[in-house]
C-alpha positions in Angstrom: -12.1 18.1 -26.0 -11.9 21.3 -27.7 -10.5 22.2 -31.3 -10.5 25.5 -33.2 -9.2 26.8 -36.4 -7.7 29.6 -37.0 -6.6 31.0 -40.6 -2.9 31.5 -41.1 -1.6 29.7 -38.0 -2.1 26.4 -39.7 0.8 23.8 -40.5 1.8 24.7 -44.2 3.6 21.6 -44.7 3.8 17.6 -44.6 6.1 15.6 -42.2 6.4 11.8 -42.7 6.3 10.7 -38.5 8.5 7.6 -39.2 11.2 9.4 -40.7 14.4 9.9 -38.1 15.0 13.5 -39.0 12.4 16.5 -40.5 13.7 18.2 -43.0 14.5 22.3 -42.2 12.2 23.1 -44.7 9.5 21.2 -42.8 10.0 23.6 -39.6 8.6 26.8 -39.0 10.7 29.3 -37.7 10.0 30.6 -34.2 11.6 34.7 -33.6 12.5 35.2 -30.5 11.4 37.4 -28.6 8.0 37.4 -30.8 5.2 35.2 -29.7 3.3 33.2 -32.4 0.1 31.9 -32.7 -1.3 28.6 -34.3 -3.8 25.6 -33.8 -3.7 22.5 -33.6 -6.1 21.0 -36.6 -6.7 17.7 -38.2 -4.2 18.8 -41.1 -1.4 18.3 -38.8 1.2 15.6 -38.4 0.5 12.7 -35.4 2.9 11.4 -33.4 3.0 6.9 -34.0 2.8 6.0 -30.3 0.0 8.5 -29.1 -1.6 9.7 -32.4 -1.1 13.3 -30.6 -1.1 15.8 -33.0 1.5 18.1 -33.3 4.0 21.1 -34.8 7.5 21.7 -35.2 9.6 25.2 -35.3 13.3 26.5 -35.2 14.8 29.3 -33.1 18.2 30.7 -33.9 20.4 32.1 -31.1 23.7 32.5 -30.4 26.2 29.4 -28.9 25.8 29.0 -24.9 22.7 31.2 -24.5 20.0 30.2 -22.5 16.4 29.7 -24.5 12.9 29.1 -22.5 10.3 28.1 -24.8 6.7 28.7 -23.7 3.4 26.8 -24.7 0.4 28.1 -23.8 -3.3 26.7 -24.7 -6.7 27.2 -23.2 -8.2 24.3 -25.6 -5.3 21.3 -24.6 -3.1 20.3 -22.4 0.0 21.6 -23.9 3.1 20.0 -24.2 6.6 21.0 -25.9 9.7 19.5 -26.8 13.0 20.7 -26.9 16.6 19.5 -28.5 19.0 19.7 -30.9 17.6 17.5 -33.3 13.9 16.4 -32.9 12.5 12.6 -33.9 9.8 10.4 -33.1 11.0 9.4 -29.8 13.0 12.5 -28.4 14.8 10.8 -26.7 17.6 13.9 -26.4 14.9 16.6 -25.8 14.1 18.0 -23.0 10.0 18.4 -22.2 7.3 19.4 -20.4 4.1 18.9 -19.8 1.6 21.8 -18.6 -2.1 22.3 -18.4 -4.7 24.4 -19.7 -4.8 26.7 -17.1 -1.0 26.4 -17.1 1.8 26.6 -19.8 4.8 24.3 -20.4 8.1 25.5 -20.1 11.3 24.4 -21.5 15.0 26.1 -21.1 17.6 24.9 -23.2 21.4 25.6 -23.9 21.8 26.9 -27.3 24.6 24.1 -29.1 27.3 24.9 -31.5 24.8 25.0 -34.6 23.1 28.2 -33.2 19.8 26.1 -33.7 17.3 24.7 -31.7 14.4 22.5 -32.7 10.5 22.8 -31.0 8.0 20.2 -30.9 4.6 21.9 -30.0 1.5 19.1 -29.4 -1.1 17.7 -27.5 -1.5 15.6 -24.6 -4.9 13.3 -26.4 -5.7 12.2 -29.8 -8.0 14.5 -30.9 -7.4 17.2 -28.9 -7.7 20.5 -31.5 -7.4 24.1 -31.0 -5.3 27.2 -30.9 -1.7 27.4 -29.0 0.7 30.5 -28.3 4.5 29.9 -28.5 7.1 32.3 -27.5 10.9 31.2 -26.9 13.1 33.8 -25.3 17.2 33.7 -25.0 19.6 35.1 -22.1 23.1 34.7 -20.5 22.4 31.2 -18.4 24.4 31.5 -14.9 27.4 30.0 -14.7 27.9 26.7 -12.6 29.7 27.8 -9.7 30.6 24.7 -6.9 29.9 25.9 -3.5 32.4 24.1 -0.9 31.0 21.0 0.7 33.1 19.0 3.3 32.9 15.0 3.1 30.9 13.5 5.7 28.4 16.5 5.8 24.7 17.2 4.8 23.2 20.1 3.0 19.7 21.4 2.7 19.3 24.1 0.0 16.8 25.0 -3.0 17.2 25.0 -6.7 15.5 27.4 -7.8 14.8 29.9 -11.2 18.2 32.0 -10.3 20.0 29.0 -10.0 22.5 27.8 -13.4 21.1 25.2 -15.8 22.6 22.2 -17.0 22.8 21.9 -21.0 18.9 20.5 -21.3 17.8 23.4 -19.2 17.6 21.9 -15.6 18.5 24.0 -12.5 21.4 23.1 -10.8 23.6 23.6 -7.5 27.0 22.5 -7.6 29.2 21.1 -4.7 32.5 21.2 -4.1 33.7 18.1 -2.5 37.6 16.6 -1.8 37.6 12.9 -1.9 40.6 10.1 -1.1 41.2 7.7 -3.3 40.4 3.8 -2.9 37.3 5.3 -0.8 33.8 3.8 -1.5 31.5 6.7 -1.0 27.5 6.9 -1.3 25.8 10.2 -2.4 22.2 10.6 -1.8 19.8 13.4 -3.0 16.4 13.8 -1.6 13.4 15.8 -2.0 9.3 16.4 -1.3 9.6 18.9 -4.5 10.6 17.3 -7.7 12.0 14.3 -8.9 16.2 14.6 -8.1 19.0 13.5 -10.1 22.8 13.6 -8.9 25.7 13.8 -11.2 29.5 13.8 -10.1 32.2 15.1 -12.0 36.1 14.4 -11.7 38.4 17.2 -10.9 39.2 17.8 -14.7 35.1 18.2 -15.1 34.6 14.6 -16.5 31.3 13.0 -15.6 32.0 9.8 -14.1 28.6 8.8 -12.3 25.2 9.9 -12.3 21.5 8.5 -11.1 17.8 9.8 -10.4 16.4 6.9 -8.9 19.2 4.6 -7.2 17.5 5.9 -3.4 14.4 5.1 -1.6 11.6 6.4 -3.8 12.2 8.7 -6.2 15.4 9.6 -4.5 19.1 9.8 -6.0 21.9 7.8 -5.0 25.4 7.8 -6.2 27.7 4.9 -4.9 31.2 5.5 -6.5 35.1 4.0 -5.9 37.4 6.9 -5.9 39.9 5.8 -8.5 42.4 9.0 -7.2 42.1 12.0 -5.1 41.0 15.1 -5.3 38.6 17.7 -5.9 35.4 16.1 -7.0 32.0 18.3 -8.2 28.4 16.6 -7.4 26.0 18.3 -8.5 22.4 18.6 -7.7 19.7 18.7 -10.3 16.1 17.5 -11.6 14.8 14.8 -14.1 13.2 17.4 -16.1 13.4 20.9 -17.5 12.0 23.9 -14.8 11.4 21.7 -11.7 12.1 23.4 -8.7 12.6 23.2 -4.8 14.0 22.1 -1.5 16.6 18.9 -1.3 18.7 17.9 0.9 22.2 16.4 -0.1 24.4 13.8 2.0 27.8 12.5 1.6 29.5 9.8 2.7 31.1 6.6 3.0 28.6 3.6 1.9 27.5 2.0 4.9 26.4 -1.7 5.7 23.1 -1.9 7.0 22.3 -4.1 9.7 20.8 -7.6 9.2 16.7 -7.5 9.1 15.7 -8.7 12.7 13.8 -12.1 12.6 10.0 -12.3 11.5 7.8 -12.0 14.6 5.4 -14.8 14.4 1.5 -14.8 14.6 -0.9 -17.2 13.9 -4.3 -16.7 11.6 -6.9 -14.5 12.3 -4.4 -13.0 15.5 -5.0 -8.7 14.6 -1.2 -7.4 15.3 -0.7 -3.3 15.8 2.5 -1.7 14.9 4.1 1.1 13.8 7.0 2.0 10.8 9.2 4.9 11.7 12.7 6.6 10.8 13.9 3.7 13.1 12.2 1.0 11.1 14.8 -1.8 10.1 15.6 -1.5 6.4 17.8 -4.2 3.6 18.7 -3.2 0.6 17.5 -4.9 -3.4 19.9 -3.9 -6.1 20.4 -0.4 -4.3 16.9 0.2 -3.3 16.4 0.2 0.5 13.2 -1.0 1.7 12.0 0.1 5.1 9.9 -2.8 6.4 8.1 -4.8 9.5 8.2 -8.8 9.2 5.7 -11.3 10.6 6.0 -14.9 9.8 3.3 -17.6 9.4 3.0 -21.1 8.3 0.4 -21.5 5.7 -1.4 -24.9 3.6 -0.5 -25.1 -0.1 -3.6 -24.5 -2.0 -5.6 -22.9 0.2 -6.4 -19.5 0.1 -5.8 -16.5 2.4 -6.8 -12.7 2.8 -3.9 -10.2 4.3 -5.9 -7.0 5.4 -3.6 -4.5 6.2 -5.1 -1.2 7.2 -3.4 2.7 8.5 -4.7 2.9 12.0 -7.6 5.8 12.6 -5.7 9.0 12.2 -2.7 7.6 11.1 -1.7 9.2 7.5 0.4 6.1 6.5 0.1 4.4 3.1 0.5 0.7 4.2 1.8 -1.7 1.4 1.7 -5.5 2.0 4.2 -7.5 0.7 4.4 -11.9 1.1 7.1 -14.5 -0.1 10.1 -15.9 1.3 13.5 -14.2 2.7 16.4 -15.2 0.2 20.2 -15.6 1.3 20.8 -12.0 1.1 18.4 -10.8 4.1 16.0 -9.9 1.1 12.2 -11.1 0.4 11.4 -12.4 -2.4 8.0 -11.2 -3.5 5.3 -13.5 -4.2 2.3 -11.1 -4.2 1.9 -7.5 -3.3 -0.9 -4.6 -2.6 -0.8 -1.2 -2.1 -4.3 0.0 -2.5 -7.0 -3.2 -2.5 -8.4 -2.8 0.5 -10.3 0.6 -0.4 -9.0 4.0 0.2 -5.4 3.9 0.8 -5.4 0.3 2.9 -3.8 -2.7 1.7 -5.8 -5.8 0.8 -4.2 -9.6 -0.4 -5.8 -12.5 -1.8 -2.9 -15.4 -1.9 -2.5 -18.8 -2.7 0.6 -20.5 -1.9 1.7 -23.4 -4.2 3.0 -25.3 -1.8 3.0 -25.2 2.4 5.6 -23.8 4.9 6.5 -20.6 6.6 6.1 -17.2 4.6 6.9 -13.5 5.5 5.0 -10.7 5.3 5.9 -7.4 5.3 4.6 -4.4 6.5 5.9 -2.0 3.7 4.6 2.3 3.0 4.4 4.1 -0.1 6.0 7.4 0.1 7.8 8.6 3.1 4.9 9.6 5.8 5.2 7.0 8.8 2.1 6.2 10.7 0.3 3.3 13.1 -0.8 -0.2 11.3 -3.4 -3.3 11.8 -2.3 -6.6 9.9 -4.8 -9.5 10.0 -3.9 -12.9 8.1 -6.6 -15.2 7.9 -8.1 -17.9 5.8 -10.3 -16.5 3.2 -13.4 -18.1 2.3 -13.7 -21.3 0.0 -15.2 -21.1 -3.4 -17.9 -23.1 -4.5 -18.5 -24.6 -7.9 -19.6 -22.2 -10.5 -23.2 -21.4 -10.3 -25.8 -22.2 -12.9 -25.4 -20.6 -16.0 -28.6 -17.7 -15.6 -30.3 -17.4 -19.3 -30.9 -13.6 -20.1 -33.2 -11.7 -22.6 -32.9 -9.3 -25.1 -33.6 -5.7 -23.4 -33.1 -7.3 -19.7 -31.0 -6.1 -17.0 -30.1 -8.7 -14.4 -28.8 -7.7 -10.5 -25.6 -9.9 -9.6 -23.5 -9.9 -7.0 -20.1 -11.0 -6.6 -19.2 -12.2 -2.7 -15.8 -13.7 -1.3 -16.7 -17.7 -1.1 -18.2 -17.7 -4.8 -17.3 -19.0 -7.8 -13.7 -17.9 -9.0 -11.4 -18.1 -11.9 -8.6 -21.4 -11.8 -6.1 -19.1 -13.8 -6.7 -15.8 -12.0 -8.3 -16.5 -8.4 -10.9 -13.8 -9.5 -14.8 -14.3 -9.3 -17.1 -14.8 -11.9 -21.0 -15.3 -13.1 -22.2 -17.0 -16.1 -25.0 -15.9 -17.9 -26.1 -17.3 -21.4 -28.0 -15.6 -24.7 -29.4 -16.6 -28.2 -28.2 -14.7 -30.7 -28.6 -14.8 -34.8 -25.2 -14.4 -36.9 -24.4 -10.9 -37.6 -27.0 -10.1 -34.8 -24.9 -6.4 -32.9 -25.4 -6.3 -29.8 -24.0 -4.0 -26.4 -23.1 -6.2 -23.3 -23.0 -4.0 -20.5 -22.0 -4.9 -16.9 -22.0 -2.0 -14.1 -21.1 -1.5 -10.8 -23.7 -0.7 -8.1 -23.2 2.0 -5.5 -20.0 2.4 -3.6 -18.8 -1.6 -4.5 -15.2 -2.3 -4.2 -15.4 -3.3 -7.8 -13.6 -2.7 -11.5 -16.0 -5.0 -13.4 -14.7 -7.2 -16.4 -16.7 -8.4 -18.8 -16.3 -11.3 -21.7 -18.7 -13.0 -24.3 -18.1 -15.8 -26.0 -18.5 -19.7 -26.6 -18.6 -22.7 -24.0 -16.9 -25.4 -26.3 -15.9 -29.3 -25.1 -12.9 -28.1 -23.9 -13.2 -25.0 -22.0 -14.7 -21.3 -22.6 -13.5 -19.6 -25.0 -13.4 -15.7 -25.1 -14.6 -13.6 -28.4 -14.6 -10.2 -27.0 -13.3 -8.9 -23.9 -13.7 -5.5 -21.9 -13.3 -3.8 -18.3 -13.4 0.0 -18.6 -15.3 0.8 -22.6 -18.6 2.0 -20.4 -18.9 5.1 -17.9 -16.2 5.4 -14.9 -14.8 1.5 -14.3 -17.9 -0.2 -16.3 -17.5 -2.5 -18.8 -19.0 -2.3 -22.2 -18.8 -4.5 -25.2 -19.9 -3.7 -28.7 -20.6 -7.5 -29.9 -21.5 -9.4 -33.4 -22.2 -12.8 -33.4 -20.3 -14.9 -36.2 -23.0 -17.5 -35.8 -26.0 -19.0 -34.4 -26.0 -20.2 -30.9 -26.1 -19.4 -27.0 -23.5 -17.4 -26.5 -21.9 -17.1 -22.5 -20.9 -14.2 -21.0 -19.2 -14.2 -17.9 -19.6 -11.0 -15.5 -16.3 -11.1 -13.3 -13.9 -8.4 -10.8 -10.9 -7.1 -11.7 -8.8 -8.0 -8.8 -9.1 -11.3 -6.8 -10.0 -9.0 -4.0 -12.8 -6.6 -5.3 -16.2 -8.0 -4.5 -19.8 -6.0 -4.9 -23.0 -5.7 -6.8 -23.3 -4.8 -10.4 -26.0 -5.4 -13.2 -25.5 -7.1 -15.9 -27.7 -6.3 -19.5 -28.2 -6.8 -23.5 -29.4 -4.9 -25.7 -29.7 -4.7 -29.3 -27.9 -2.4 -31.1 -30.4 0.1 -32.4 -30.9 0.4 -36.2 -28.6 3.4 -38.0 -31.2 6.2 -39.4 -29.8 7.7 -42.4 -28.8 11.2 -41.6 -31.1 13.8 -42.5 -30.6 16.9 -43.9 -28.6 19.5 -41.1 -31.5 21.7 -39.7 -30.7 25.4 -40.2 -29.5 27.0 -36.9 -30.5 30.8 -36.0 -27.3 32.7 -34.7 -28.6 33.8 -30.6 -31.5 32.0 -30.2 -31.9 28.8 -28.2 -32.5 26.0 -30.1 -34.6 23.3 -27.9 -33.6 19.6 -29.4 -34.1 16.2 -28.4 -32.1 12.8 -29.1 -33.7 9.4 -29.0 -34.3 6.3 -31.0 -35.9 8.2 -33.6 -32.5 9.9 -34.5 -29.5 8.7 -36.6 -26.5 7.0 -35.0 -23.0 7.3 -34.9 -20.8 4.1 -36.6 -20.0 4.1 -32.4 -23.7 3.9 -31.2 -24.3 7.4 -30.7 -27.2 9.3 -31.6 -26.6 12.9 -33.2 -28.5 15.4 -34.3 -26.9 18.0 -36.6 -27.6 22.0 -37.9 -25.8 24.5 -40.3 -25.1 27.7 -40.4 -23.1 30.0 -42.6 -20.0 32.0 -41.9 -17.2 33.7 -43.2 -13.2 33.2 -42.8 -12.0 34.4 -39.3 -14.9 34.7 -38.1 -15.3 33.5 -34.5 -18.7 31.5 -32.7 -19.4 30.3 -29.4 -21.6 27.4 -29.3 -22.8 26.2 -25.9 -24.7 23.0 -25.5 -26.5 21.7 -22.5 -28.3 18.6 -21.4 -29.6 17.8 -18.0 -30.0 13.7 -18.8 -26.9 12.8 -20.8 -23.5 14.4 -20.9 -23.4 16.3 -24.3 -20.6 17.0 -27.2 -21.1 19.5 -29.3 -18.6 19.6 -32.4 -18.6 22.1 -35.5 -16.6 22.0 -38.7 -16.6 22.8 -42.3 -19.5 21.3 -44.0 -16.8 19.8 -46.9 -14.9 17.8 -44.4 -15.6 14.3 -43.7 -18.7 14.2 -41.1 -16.3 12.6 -38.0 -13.9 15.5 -38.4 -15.1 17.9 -35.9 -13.7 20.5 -33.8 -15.4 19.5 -30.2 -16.0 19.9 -26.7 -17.9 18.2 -24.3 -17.4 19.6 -20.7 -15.9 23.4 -21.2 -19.8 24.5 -20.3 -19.5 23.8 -16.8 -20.6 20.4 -15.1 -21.1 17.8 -18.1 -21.9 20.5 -20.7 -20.3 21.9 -23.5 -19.1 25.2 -24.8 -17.3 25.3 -28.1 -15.3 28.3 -29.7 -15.0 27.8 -33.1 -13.1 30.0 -35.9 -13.9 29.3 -39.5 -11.0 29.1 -41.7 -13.3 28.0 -45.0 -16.1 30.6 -45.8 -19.7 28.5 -46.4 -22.1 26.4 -44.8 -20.9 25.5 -41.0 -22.0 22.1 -39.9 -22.7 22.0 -35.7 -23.6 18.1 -34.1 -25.0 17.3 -31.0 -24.0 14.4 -29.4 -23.1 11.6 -26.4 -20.6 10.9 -24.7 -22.6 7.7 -23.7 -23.4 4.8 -26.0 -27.7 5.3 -26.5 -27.9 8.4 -24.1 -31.7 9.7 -24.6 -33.0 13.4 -23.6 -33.6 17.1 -24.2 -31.2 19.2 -24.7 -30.4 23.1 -25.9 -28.0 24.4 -28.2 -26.8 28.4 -29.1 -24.8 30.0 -31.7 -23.4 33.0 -30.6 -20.6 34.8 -33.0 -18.0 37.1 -30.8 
């Protein structure tokens, strides 16, 4: 991540997160018309749920105008906030999120206070650097209803010409008689953004609204018509900006059909089939679900696999669904995949309490159709858990986990034991990574095999590189301590190695080395170096500079993926400005502006616990 500092732009005041409402005097005020620049440093406020950093600003305007806000940053992933009053949770402001290639954009009607409020902050913890606001105001279209006969379908666009709603969504407006006593059904689809549907009485009273009642992400309005007359639905987007084609039907609300009976197969029969616009459908609380329905009798207890894979070619995104069909033509889900089986194919691990007939069903995500292949058979039975394998200090052991092993009571996952010795207050990393291409999130806990059962002290699945698991681990006694090397999902099976190692020795920190601005400096990290409170080694140099002055430092490594991180040498040493991948590929490429005139302190870092190698380092200032 990157951070910078620039002098002047800073936040020149305290805001207490938890309190409902931030005082005027704690919000800078944002001209419009006038762009202004600032960054995002660890003096600022942090939001409670995300520890995101951010800023807060005012823009006057005049009642009913239209502003747009713009955030722009090349250093984070922006992201701004709009309302009439801003808290904690927002809830009435309208955001958006945009990248760092790519601003976020807000438009928002102007109240009766003539004031707006603007949340400016980061998508990470950490993230630091400089932004660009700029909020502009204009005459917002008027909301003009287009006639729309009942019974009929429209295909149109919203799009940046079209008039916005109070929070600054675009919106097409419909004009649309209804009778009374009627039961009608309005639904609102689109490929482009997320749709929401509103409808309005003919004195301009909103009586019904939704953005997710429809298959999908699509709207649906289902309304009795208490009287007649001339009703408005309008078209618009969950979200400020959003933009592009929909298509809008209206109606009366129509029965569906009943759900044709399960065709039946037996185990380990392969069944081909297809879902298409004409693929039966029942409704769950107003959702539809478009689904295929094969019935089979299975043993309680025993275990079976449900591979359910998009036929070569096919672009379908098969979902597997099993349980039993309830009084309303519904299933009740027992267990579901969507994604299991690799790729975008569906795999299922299930174990029914108790024996009978079940249905599964042949379900998509998202709306492409395509060819299928269903398979139900009996999956392998597990065997008793293995031998517990003892393991050494420094010693990576191969496993593999393979359908018919050892698995989890509680969870149906499988699992390896392995033991170590360890002193109290002996640190130590447990590591446990995937080999290759293996269908496998590894999992990874250490702890204590008492009378009664296992029990847990640390637990991780994702704290190493990618899906790995890593645990930092300090043993409260002395004893063998178990760890227990398992997959994610019932399903996921593969190879992985499984290690210890000690947790190397903190070096006291010497003093920076002193960095000459333009030349290449030619470093090295390794056991001899000092570590991070993380497990991290750093190496660390100092230069001097003077307020506003501005420094590129680019850091590269061709054995470790780097960080470099630079800040004032009177801050606290974890408070760095950083960057670890703006230098192409895993290296880093820092721009840095002093704000405090001195002695610069640069590190050099990991992003992996214990990385080793060479790497070079240059200070060049712009």
């Amino acid at each position: 991540m990157m951070r910078q500092y620039w002098l002047g732009c800073v936040s020149f005041f305290v805001i207490l997160v938890a309190s409902p409402v931030v005082a005027q005097s704690g919000l800078r005020p944002l001209t419009l018309g006038q762009p202004l620049q600032g960054s995002m440093g660890p003096e600022d406020p942090v939001l409670d749920s995300d520890d995101s950093s951010y800023e807060l600003f005012q823009v006057q305007a005049p009642k009913g105008q239209m502003v747009t806000v713009t955030l722009s940053s090349t250093a984070f992933q922006p992201i701004v906030a709009v309302g009439d009053e801003i808290d904690e949770e927002c809830e009435g402001c309208t955001a958006s999120v945009g990248e760092t290639d790519k601003p976020a954009v807000v438009r928002r009607i102007v109240p009766a206070s003539g004031l707006l409020q603007i949340r400016a902050n980061t998508m990470n913890k950490g993230d630091r650097g400089a932004f660009t606001i700029f909020a502009t105001a204009s005459q917002p279209p008027p909301i003009s209803a287009r006639p729309l006969s009942f019974g009929q379908s429209v295909s149109n666009a919203l799009d940046q010409n079209d008039a916005v709603t109070s929070d600054g969504a675009t919106v097409d407006a419909y004009a649309v008689r209804l009778t009374a006593d009627q039961e009608i059904q309005l639904d609102l689809s689109s490929d482009d953004f997320d749709p929401k549907l509103e409808l309005l009485t003919p004195t301009g009273a909103k009586v019904a609204e939704d953005d997710d009642g429809g298959p999908g992400t699509s709207a649906r309005i289902r309304y009795v018509v208490p009287r007649a007359g001339l009703y408005q639905v309008r078209v618009t987007s969950v979200g400020s900006g959003q933009v592009g084609t929909y298509t809008l039907t209206t109606g009366l609300r129509q029965a569906l059909p009943p759900m044709p009976a399960p065709i039946m197969i037996d185990l380990g029969q392969a069944v081909s089939g297809a879902l298409s616009n004409t693929t039966p459908r029942y409704e769950t609380d107003g959702e539809e679900t478009q689904a295929v329905r094969y019935g089979l009798r299975l043993e309680g207890g025993r275990a079976y696999r449900i591979a359910l894979n998009a036929a070569n070619g096919s672009e379908l995104d098969p979902k597997i669904s099993i349980g039993r069909i309830l009084a309303d033509g519904s299933l009740e889900s027992l267990a579901q995949d969507d994604d299991g089986g690799g790729g975008s194919n569906a795999l299922l691990r299930f174990r029914p309490e108790t024996s009978g007939t079940y249905v599964v069903e042949v379900q998509k995500v998202g709306r492409v159709n395509g060819l299928y292949r269903l398979v139900v058979e009996q999956a392998a039975a597990g065997r008793a858990p293995a031998a517990t394998q003892a393991m050494r200090l420094g010693q990576n052991i191969s496993g593999e986990l393979r359908d018919g092993g050892a698995r989890l009571t509680a969870t149906d996952i499988l699992f390896n034991t392995y033991s170590i010795a360890l002193r109290a207050g002996q640190k130590v990393n447990v590591k446990m990574d995937k080999e290759g291409d293996a269908n496998l999130d590894p999992l990874l806990e250490i702890g204590l095999l008492t009378s009664a059962a296992f029990e847990a002290l640390a637990k991780d699945d994702d704290g190493g590189q990618g899906l790995n698991a890593r645990i930092k681990f300090t043993a409260p006694s002395d004893g063998t301590y178990i760890i227990r090397a398992m997959a994610g999902e019932p399903t996921q099976e593969g190879q992985y190695t499984v290690g210890v190692s000690d947790v190397p020795v903190s070096v006291v920190p010497p003093i920076p080395a002193r960095a000459k601005l333009g030349e290449t400096i030619r470093g090295n990290l390794d056991a001899n170096d000092p570590l991070r409170n993380d497990s991290h080694y750093f190496d660390r140099y100092v230069f001097d500079g003077q307020i506003g002055e501005t420094f590129e430092i680019t850091a590269s490594a061709d054995n470790f993926d780097i960080i470099v991180g630079a800040r004032q040498i009177d801050r606290v040493d974890d408070d760095y400005a950083s960057d670890d991948d703006s230098g192409g590929g895993t290296n880093a490429k820092l721009i840095y502006t002093v704000t405090t005139a001195g002695p610069q302190v640069i590190r050099v870092t990991t992003v992996e616990e214990s990385a080793e190698g060479d790497y070079s380092l240059v200070i060049i200032k712009k």
